[in-house]
Phi, psi and omega in degrees: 000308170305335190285326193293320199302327158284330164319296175332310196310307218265351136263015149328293254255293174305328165291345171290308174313317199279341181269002191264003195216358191299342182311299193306132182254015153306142177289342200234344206298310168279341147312315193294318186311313181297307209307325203262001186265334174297341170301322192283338165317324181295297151337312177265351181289339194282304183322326194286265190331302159300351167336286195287146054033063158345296165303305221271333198273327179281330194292314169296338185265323179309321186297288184329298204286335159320299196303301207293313194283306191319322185300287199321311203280322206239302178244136175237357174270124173263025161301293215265119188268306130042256202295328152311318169312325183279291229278341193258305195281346172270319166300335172307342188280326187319266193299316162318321176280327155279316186297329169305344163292295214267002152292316205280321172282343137305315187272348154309297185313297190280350173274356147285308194286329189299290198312305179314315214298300171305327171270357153290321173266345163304307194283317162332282177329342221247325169301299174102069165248345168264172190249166166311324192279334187256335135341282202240029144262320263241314185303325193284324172287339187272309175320306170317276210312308199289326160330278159346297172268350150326275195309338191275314186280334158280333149332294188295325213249301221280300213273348171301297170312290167324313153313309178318284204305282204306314168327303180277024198222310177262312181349317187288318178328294171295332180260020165254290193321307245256303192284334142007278194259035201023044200258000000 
């Protein structure tokens, strides 16, 4: 669902270009068109990313490791299949809840470098410093990429969001076990 709904933007977003420039008589025009429409993917993509509260996603995995140790540490019986139950789907939790920083700070990173990538090639274009041929590999890797961290990033924002809600669905669980059992 996500992947159509990002086919859609973009090419919402190019057919809005070609009718906004079919006029125009610059040589380049529907290229510029394109450059800028993928900046606003890029824009939106960024936003999609900033959604989430970094801190609050680092504040919960600190809660989580807390938690995780006390466990590890303090109960060894595994009769209440329940309380195992929670405490296994709750251990599931680890590597999303750490990895998100360091997801967040990549794709931050490369959608930056992506958008410079687009206002370089804009202005080459704007020079007349590329030739046509290079022009539109240069467009075409750059259409890929912003796809590309689209989709990686609705992904990321979707299975984050998902990790998040269970994080707040067990988390109580687990600290009533925990004040429960005086651990």
């Amino acid at each position: 669902m996500v992947a159509k709904m990002t086919n859609y933007i973009i090419t919402f977003l190019l057919a809005l270009c070609f009718l906004s420039t079919s006029c125009s008589s610059d040589k380049y025009s529907k290229q510029i068109c394109q450059i800028d429409s993928l900046m606003k993917v890029l824009d939106s993509v960024n936003l999609k990313l900033n959604s989430l509260d970094t801190s609050v996603v680092q504040s919960y995995y600190k809660e989580y490791s807390k938690n995780i140790k006390l466990i590890k540490e303090n109960f060894k019986e595994k009769n209440d299949e329940e309380v195992w139950s929670v405490i296994t789907r709750y251990g599931l939790l680890r590597k999303p809840l750490r990895d998100f920083k360091d997801h967040y700070i990549y794709y931050s990173k490369e959608i930056s470098f992506s958008r410079k990538q687009l206002v370089n090639l804009k202005a080459d274009i704007k020079n007349n410093i590329l030739t046509e041929d290079k022009i539109l590999k240069y467009l075409k890797d750059e259409a890929e990429y912003v796809k590309y961290y689209n989709l990686s990033v609705s992904g990321l924002m979707e299975n984050t969001q998902n990790y998040y809600n269970q994080y707040l669905e067990l988390n109580p669980k687990v600290e009533k076990f925990l004040s429960k059992n005086k651990i």
